[in-house]
C-alpha positions as CSV (number, residue, x, y, z in Angstrom):
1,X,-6.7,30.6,33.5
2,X,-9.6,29.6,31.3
3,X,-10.2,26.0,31.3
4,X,-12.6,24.0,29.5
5,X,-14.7,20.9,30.8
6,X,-16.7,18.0,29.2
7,X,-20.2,19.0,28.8
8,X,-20.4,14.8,28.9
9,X,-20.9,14.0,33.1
10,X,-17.9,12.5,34.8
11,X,-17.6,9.1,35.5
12,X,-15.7,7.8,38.5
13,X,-12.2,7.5,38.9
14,X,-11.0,4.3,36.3
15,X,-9.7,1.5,38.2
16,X,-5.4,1.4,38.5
17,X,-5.0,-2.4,37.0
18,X,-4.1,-3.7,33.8
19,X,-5.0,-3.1,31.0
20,X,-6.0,-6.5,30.2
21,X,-7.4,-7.1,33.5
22,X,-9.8,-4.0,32.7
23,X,-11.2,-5.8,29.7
24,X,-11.2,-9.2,30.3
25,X,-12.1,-9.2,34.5
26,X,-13.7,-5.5,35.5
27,X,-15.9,-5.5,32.0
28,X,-16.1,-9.4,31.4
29,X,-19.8,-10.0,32.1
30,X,-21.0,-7.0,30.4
31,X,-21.3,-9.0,27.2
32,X,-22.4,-12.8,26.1
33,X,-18.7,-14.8,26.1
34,X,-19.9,-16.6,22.8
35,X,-20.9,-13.9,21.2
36,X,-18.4,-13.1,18.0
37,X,-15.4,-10.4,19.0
38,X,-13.4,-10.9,15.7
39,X,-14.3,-12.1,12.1
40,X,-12.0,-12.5,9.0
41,X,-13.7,-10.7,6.3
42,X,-11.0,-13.2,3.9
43,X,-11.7,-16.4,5.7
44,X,-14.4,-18.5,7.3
45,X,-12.6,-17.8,10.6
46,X,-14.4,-16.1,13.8
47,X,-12.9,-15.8,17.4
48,X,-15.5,-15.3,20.4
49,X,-15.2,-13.4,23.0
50,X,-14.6,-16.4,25.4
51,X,-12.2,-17.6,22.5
52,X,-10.2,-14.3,22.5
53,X,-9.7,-14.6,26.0
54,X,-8.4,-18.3,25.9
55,X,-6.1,-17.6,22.8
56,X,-4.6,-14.4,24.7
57,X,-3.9,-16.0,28.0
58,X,-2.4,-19.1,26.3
59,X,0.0,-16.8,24.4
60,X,0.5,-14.7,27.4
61,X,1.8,-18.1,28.8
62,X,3.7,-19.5,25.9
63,X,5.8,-16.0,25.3
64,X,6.7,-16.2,29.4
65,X,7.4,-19.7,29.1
66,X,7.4,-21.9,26.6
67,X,9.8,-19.4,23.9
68,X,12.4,-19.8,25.8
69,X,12.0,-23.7,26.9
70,X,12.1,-23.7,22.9
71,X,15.6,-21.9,21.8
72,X,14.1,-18.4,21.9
73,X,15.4,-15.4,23.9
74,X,13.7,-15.4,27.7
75,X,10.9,-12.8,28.1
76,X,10.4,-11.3,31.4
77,X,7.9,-8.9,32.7
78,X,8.5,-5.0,31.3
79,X,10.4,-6.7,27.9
80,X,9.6,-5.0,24.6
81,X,8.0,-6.6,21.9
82,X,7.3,-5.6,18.6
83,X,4.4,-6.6,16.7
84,X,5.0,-6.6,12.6
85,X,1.5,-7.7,10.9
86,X,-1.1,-6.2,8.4
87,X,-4.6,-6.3,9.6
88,X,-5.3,-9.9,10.3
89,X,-6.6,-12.1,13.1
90,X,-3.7,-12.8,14.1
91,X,-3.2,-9.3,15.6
92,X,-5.7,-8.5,18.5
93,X,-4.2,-12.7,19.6
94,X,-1.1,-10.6,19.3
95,X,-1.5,-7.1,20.9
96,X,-3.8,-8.7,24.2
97,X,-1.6,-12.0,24.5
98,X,1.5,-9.6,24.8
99,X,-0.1,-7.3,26.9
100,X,-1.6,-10.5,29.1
101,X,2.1,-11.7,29.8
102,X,2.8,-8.5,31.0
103,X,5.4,-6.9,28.0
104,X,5.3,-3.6,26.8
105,X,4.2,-4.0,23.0
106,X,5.5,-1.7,20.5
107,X,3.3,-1.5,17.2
108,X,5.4,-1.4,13.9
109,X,3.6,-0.2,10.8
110,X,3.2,-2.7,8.2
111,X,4.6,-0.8,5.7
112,X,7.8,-0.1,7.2
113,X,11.4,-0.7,5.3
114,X,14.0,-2.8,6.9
115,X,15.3,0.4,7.5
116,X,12.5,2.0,9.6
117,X,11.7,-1.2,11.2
118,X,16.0,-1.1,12.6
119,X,15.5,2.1,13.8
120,X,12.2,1.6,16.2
121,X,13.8,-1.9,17.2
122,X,17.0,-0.4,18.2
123,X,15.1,2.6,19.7
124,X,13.0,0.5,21.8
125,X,15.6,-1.8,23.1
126,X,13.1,-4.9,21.6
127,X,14.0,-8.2,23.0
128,X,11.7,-10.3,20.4
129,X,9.5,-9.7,17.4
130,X,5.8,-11.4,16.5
131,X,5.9,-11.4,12.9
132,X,3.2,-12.0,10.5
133,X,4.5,-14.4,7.6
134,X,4.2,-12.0,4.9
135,X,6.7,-9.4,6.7
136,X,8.9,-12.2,7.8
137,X,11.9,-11.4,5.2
138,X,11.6,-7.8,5.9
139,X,12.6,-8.4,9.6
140,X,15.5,-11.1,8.6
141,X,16.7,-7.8,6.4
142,X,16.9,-5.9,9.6
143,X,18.8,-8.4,11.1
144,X,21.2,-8.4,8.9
145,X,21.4,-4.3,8.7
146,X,22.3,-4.8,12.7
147,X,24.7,-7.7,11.7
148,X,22.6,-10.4,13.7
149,X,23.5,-13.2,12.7
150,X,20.5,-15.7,11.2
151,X,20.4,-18.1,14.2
152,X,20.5,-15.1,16.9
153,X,17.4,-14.1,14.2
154,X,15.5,-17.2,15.0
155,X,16.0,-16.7,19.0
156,X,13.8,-13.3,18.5
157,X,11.5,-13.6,16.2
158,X,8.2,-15.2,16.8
159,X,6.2,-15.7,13.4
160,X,2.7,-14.9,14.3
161,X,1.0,-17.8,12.3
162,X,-2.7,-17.9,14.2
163,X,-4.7,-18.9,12.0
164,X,-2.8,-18.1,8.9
165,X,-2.5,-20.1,5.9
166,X,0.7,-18.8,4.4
167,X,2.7,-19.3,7.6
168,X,2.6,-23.3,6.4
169,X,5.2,-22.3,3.8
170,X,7.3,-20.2,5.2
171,X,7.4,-21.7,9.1
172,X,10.9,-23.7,8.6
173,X,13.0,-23.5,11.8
174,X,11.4,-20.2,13.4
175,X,9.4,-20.5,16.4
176,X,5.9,-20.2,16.1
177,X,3.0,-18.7,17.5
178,X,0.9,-21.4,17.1
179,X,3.8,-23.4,19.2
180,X,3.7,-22.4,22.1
181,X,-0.2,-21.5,22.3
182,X,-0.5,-25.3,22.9
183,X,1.8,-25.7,25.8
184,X,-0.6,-24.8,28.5
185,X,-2.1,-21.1,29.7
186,X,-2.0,-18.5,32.3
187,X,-4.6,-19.1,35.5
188,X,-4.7,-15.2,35.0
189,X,-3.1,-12.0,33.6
190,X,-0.3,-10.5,34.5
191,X,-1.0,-8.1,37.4
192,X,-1.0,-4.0,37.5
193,X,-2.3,-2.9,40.8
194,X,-2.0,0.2,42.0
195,X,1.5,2.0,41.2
196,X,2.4,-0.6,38.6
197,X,-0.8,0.8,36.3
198,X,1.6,3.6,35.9
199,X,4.3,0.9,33.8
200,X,4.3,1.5,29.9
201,X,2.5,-1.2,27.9
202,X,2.4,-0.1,24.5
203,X,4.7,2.0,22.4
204,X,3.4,3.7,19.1
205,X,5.7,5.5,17.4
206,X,4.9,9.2,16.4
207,X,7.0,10.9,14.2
208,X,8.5,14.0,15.1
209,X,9.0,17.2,13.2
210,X,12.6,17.6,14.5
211,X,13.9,14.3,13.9
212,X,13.6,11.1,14.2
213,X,10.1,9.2,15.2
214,X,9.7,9.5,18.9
215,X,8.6,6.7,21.1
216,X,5.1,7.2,22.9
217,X,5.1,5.3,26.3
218,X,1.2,4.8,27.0
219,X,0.7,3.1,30.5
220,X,-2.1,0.7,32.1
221,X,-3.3,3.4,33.8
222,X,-3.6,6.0,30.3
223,X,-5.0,3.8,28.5
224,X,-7.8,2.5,30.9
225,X,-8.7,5.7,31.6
226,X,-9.0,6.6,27.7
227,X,-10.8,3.8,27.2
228,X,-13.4,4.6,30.1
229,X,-13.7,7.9,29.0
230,X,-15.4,6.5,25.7
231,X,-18.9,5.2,26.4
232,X,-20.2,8.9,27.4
233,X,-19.4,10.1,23.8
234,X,-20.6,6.8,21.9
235,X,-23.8,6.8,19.7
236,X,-26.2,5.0,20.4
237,X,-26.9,1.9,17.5
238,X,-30.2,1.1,15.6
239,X,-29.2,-2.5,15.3
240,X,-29.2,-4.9,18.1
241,X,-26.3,-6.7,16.8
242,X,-23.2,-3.6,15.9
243,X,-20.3,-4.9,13.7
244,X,-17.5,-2.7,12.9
245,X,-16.0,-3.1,9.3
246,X,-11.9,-2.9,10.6
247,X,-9.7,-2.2,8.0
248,X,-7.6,1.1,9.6
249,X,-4.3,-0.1,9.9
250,X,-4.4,-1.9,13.5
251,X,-0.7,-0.6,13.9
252,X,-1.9,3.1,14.2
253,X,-3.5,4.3,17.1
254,X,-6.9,5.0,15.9
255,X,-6.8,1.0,14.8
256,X,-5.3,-0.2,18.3
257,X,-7.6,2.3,20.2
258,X,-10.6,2.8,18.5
259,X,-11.0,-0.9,16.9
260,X,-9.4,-3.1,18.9
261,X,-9.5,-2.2,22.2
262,X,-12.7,0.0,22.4
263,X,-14.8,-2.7,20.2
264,X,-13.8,-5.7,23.0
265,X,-14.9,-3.0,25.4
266,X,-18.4,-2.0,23.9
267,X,-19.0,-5.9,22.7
268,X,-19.3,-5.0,18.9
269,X,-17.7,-7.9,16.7
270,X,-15.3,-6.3,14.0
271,X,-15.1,-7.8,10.9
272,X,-11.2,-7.6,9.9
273,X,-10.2,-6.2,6.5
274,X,-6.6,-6.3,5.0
275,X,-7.0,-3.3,3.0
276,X,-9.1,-1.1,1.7
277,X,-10.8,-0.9,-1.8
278,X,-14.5,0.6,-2.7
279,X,-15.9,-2.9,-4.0
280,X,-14.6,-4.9,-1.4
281,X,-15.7,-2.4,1.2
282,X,-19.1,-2.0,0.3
283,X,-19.3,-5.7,-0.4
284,X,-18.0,-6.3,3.6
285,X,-20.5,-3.8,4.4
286,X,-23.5,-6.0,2.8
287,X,-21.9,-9.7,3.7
288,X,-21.6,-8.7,6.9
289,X,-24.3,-5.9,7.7
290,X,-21.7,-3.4,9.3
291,X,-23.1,-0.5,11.4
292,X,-20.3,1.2,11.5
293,X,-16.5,1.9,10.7
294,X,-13.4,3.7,11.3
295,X,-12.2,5.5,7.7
296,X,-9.7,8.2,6.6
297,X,-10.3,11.4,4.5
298,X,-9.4,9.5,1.0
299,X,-11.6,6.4,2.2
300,X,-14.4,8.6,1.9
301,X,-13.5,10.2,-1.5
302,X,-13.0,6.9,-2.7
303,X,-16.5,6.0,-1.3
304,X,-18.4,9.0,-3.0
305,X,-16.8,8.9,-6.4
306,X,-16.8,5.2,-6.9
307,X,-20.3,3.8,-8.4
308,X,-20.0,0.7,-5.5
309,X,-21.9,2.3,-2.7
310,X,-25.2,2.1,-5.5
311,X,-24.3,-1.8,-6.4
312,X,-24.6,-3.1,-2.7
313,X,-27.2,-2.8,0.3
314,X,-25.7,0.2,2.2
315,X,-28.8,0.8,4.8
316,X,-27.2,-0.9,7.8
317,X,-24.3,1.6,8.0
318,X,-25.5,3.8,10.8
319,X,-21.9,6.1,10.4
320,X,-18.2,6.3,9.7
321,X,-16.0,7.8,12.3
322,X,-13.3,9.5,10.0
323,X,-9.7,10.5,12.1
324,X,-6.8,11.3,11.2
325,X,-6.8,14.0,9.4
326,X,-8.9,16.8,8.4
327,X,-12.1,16.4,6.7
328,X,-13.2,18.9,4.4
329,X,-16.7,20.3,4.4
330,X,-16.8,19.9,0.9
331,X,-16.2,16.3,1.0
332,X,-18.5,16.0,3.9
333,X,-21.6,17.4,1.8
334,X,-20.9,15.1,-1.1
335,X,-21.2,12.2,1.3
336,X,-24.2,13.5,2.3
337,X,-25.6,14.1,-1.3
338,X,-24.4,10.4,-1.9
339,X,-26.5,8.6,1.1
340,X,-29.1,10.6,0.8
341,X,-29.8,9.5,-3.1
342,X,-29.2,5.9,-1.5
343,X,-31.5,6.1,0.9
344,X,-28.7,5.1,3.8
345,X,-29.7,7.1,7.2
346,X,-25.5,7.2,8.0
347,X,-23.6,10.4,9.6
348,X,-20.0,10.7,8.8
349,X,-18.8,12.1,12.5
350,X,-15.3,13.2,13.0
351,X,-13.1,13.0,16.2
352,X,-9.8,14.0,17.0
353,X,-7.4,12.2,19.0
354,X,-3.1,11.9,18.3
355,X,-0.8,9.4,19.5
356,X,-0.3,10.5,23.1
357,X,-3.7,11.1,23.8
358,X,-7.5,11.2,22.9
359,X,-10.3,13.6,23.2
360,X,-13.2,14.7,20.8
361,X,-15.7,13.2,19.2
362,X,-19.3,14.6,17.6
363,X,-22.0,13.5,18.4
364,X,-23.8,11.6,15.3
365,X,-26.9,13.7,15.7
366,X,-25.1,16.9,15.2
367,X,-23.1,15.6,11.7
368,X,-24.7,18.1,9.6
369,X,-25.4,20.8,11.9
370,X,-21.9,21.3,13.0
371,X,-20.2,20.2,9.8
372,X,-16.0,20.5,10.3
373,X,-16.4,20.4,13.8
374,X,-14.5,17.4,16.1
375,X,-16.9,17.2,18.2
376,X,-17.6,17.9,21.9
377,X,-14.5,17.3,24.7
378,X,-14.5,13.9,26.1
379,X,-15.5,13.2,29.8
380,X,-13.4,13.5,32.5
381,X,-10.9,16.3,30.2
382,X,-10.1,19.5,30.2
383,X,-8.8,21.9,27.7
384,X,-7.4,25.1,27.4
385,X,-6.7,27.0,24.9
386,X,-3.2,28.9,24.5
387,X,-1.6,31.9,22.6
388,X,1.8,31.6,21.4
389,X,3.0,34.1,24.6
390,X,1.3,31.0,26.8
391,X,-1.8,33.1,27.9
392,X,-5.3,31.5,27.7
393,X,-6.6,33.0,24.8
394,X,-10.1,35.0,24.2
395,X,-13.4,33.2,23.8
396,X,-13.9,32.9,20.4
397,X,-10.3,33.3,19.4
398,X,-8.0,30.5,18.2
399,X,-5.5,29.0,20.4
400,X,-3.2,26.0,20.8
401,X,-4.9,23.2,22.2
402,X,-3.6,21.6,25.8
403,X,-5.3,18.8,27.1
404,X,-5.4,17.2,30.7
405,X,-6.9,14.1,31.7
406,X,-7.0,10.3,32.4
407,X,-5.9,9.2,28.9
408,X,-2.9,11.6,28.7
409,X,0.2,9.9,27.7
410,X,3.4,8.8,30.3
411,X,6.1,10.9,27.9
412,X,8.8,10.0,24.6
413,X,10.9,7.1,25.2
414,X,14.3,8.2,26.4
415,X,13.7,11.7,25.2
416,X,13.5,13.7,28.6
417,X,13.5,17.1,26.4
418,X,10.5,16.4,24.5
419,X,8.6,15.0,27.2
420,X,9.4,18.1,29.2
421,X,8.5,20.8,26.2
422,X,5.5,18.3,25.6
423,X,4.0,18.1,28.9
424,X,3.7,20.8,31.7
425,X,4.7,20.3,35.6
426,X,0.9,20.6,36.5
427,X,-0.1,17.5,33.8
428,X,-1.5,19.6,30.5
429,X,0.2,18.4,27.5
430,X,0.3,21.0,24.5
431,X,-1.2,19.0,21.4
432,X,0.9,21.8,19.0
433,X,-2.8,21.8,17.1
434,X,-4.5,25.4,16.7
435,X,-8.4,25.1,17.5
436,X,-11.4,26.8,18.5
437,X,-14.4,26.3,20.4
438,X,-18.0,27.9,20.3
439,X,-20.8,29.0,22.4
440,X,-22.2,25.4,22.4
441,X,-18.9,23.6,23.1
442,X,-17.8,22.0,19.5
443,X,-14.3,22.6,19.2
444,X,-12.8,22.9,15.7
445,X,-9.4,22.0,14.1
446,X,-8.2,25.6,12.6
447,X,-4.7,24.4,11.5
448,X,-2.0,22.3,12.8
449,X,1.3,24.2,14.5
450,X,3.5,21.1,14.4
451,X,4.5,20.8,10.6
452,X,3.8,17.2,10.2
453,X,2.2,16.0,6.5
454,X,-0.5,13.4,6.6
455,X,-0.9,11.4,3.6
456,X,-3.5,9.0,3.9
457,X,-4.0,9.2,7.7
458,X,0.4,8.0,7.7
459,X,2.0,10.7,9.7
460,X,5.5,11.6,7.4
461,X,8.0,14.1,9.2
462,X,9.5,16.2,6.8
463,X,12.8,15.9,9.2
464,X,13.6,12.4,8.7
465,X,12.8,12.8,4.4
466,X,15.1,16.1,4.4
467,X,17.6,13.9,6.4
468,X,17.4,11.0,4.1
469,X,18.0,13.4,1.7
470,X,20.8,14.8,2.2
471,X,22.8,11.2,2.4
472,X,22.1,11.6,-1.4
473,X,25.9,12.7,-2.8
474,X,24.7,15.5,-4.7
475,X,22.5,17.0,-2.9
476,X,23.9,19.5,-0.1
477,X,20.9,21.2,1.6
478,X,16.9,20.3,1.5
479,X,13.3,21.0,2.8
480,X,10.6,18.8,2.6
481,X,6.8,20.5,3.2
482,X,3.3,19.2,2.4
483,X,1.0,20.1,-0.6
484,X,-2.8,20.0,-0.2
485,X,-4.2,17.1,-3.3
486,X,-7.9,18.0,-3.8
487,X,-8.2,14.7,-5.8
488,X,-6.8,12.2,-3.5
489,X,-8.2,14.4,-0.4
490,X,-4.8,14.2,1.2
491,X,-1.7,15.7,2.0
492,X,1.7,15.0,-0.5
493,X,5.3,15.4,0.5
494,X,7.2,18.0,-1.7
495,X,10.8,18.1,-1.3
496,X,13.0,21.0,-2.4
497,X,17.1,20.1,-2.8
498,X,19.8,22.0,-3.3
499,X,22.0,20.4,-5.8
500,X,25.9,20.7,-5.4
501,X,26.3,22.6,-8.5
502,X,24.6,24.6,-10.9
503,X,21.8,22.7,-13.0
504,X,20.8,23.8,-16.4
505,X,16.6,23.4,-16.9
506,X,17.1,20.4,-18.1
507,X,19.2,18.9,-16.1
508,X,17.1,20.0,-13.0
509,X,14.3,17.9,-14.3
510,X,15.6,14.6,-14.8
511,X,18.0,15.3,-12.0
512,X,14.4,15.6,-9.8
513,X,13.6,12.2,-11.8
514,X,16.6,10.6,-10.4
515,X,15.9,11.4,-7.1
516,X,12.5,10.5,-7.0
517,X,13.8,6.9,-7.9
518,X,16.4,7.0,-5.1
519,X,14.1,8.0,-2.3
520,X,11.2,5.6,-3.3
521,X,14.0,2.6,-2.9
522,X,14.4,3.7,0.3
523,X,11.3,4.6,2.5
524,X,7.8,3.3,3.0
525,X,4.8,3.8,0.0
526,X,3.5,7.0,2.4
527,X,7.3,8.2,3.1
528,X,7.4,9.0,-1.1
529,X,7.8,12.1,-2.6
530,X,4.6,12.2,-4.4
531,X,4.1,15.8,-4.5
532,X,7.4,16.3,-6.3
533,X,10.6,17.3,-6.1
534,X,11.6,20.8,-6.9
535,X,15.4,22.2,-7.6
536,X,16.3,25.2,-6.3
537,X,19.3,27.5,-5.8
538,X,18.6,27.8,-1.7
539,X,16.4,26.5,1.4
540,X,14.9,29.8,3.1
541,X,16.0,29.7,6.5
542,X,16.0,31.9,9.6
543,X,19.1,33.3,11.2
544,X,19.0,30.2,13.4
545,X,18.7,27.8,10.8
546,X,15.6,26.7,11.0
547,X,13.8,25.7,7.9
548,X,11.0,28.8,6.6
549,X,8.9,26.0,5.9
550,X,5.3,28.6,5.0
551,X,8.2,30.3,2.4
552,X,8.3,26.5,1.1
553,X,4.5,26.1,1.4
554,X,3.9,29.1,-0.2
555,X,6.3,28.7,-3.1
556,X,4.5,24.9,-3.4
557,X,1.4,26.9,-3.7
558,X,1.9,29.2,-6.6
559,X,3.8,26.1,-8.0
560,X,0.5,24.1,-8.1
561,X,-1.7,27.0,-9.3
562,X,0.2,27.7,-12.0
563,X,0.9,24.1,-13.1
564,X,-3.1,23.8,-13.1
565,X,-3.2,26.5,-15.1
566,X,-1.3,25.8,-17.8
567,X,-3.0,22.3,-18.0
568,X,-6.2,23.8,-18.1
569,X,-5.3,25.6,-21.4
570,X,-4.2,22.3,-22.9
């Protein structure tokens, strides 16, 4: 067996204890308690780190307490909680108040239908929902898809109104954060000794290629020891006073990891952005000299073909971490081109890292030299790197990636059988993601074996599209696949459908049209079929009945190619 180690030296073992207790008593004094954690990029509003800590435990006491002293549903240690908010400062109050009182928190993405949010609250068994004001009536839609009535509504749903505006209008007879914040606090955390560091305390949801998105139970204990395996692979800042620019969605792993809880850790402030345009990025960047940022492949397009990187003062960015998805090499030489004209000394690193676990990052120093690479393997990991026939592959050859370590996830929620194909007896778990590694120890994303599409860093299974699909009356079979965009940088979902009777040329067109319209009405903006939708006579499909999905791809291919051509003779 050939297994890989960190060239990064190990630390010692990460204290069992809570998460919480971990950043707010083992790393407390590391950094001035006055000194700015969060700042809203949209308001005059800033929360210190002592601040931060004040607003968490006095949530952690009013959600344990007070919610249920004031008509809401009773919240015990181990309840689920979902969180339903857009980047705001509302949401780290949120995420470490929750996880203070001792819940398991699951993250909902902010873009999710009534629909998607039904299915992850039923899935999780959620007892109560914090919900930012904005989202508020797509939760009271769920509701009333489960058949909950309006007052049982009310008992569960907490509208996260710290320091928010908006919630002034639309507070009426829900309970509200800001409530029972004011009602007292916790002496301290909820406690996690020991054993109990192995409880779940957050649940993202990472959608499956088989059906439908599968919880991810991360414990005290995983996440702890992913978030002390960090400071070995950090680069080291110019500045003496780091600010991260956070505007990744907070909901995703790489925002709950990498910007919330890793920035608290390290002591940088991050200046909180609700989206993401060039102009107002670059503007953030200047306002608020940010050193650095967490971005997405089609950020940084955005960033080199947009003229607002030359209108504002750039040179405090020191580097972008960009995850998610793949970054190309050729977008990662026009970046360089771009700050090099500007006179900005910034590397655009990549890591790598999915929803059960992290792993890689490259050092900023080697950002040109190993262009495409992820970087080196964190500390205290180990990697293999395995053949389809479960054999360690060659040196030099590509192999499946399994990783083993401290930040390794606990399993899927309820889903014995995908924990079990997921995760080996002796601990590795088997990432699905084909890599290599060379003589120097940068590994290298070659291709990814699970079939999920990632469209702007938004994980869409093709499963749960074909399945939508085919609730459509006239369509009887379907396959849903991703097509490479160069413009957009990103991934698109292409569906192919099978009508239930023969269509004319025509007909197939606007039939496509139709469908387009039906699916958009009923999935999140990432979840649409924005690669297009293609009718054919029949899905390719194995004598098992599994989808040929490279038939699909490579059908999508020539499909593009040719389109492209014929436009280029226009």
């Amino acid at each position: 067996m050939k297994i890989y180690t960190s060239p990064h030296p190990p630390t010692a073992p990460s204290p069992r204890e809570s998460l919480y207790t971990f950043l707010f008593q083992t790393h407390w004094s590391d950094h001035i308690p006055t000194t700015a954690a969060f700042i809203d990029s949209s308001t005059p509003n800033v929360i210190t780190r002592a601040e931060l800590k004040d607003a968490t435990l006095c949530l952690a006491h009013g959600l344990r307490s007070e919610h249920s002293r004031m008509g809401g549903v009773p919240l015990a240690r181990g309840d689920v909680v979902v969180i339903f908010s857009p980047n705001s400062l509302t949401y780290p109050v949120a995420l470490l108040g929750g996880i203070a009182a001792g819940l398991c928190i699951s993250l909902a993405s902010a873009a999710h239908t009534p629909r998607d949010l039904e299915y992850q609250w039923t899935d999780c068994r959620a007892k109560a929902i914090m919900v930012h004001p904005s989202l508020l009536h797509v939760a009271l839609m769920m509701f009333e898809r489960l058949d909950i009535s309006l007052a049982e509504a009310r008992r569960r749903i907490v509208l996260a109104d710290y320091a928010c505006a908006l919630a002034r209008q639309t507070a009426g007879e829900f309970i509200c954060m800001s409530d029972i914040m004011c009602k007292g606090s916790l002496e301290q955390e909820e406690r996690f000794d020991g054993d109990r560091a192995e409880e779940t305390t957050l649940l993202c949801y990472s959608s499956g290629t088989t059906g439908n998105p599968k919880g991810v139970e991360l414990t005290h204990s995983s996440l702890v020891g992913a978030l002390d395996s960090l400071p070995s692979s950090w680069p080291t800042f110019r500045s003496s006073s780091p600010r991260m620019l956070g505007l990744v969605p907070f909901y995703h792993i790489l925002g709950a990891m990498q910007v919330l809880m890793a920035e608290v850790l390290r002591g940088c402030a991050v200046v909180i952005a609700s989206g993401f345009d060039p102009v107002s990025f670059c503007r953030n960047v200047e306002t608020y000299k940010i050193t650095h940022a967490c971005i997405v492949p089609p950020i940084c397009l955005a960033l080199v073909m947009h003229p607002a990187m030359s209108q504002f003062d750039m040179t405090s960015l020191e580097y972008l971490l960009c995850g998610a998805a793949p970054l190309s090499i050729s977008l990662l030489t026009a970046f360089k081109e771009k700050v090099q004209a500007l006179g900005v000394d910034a590397a655009l690193i990549q890591g790598y890292g999915l929803t059960e676990t992290i792993g890689f990052l490259l050092p900023t120093r080697d950002w040109v030299r190993k262009a495409g690479s992820i970087g080196l393997l964190g500390s205290n990991y180990e990697a293999r790197l395995v053949s389809e026939s479960g054999q360690d592959v060659e040196e030099g050859s590509p192999g499946e990636l399994w990783l083993r370590g401290p930040g390794v996830f606990k399993g899927y929620l309820g889903n014995i059988e995908a924990t079990k194909a997921s995760i080996t007896e002796d601990g590795w778990f088997k990432t699905g993601d084909i890599l290599t590694v060379d003589s120097e120890g940068y590994w290298a994303v070659i291709d990814r074996k699970k079939e999920m599409i990632k469209y702007k860093g938004y994980q869409v299974a093709p499963a749960e599209l074909e399945s939508l699909l085919l609730e459509h009356p006239d369509i009887v079979d379907a396959g849903v696949v991703g097509i490479v965009s160069e413009e957009l940088a990103t991934e698109l979902p292409r569906a192919y459908v099978v009508h239930t009777r023969p269509l004319e040329l025509g007909m197939r067109r606007k039939f496509a049209t139709d469908v387009g319209k039906w699916v958009n009405d009923r999935v999140a903006r990432h979840k649409q079929l924005r690669g297009g939708i293609v009718v054919v006579d029949v899905i390719p499909k194995s004598p098992s009945g599994k989808i040929l999905r490279r038939i699909l791809r490579d059908q999508a291919e020539l499909e593009v190619k040719a389109a492209k051509a014929v436009k280029s003779k226009l």
